[in-house]
N, C-alpha and C positions, 0 to 999 in steps of 0.2 A: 410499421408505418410505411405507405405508397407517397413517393414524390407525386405531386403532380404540378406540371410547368402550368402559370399563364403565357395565356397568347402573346410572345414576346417580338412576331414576324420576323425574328432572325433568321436568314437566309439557310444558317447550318442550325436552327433547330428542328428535329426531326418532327414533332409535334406540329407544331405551326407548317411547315412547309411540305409536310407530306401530297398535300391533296394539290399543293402548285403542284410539287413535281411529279405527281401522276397524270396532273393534264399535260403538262409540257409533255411526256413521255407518249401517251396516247395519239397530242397532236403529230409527233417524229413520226409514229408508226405509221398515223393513215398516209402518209407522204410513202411511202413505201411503196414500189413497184411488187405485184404478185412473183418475184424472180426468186434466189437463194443468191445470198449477197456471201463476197468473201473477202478478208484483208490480205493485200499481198503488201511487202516490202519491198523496194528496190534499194540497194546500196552501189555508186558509182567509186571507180578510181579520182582520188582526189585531183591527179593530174587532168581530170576532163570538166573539173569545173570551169575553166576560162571557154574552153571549147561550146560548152555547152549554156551558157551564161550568153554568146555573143547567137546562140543559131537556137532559142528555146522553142519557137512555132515549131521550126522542122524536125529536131531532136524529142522533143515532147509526141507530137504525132508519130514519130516514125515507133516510139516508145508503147506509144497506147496501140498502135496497128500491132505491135508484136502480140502485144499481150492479147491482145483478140483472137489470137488466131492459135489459144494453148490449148 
């Protein structure tokens, strides 16, 4: 014997929500620049959260310029 669900819209049933979240996914993609995207980490010394907390514009940028230029 095959389960088969009715439409119950629950967000976590697979059934029901497949076809949202194939649009929702489709929609992420066209948003996508033609580039190769990648995840980088950064982990800081605990001691430079106040530092960094008081000067974010300039520390944030000087941050993203590093990483530009790997």
């Amino acid at each position: 014997m095959d389960v088969s669900f009715n439409s119950c819209r629950n967000r976590h049933c697979p059934k029901c929500q497949h076809s949202v979240q194939q649009e929702w996914v489709e929609a992420q993609m066209s948003k996508l620049l033609p580039v190769g995207y990648f995840h980088s980490f950064l982990r800081s010394l605990q001691e430079l959260n106040t530092l960094v907390l008081q000067n974010q514009a300039l520390l944030y940028s000087i941050l993203i310029k590093s990483v530009g230029h790997c």
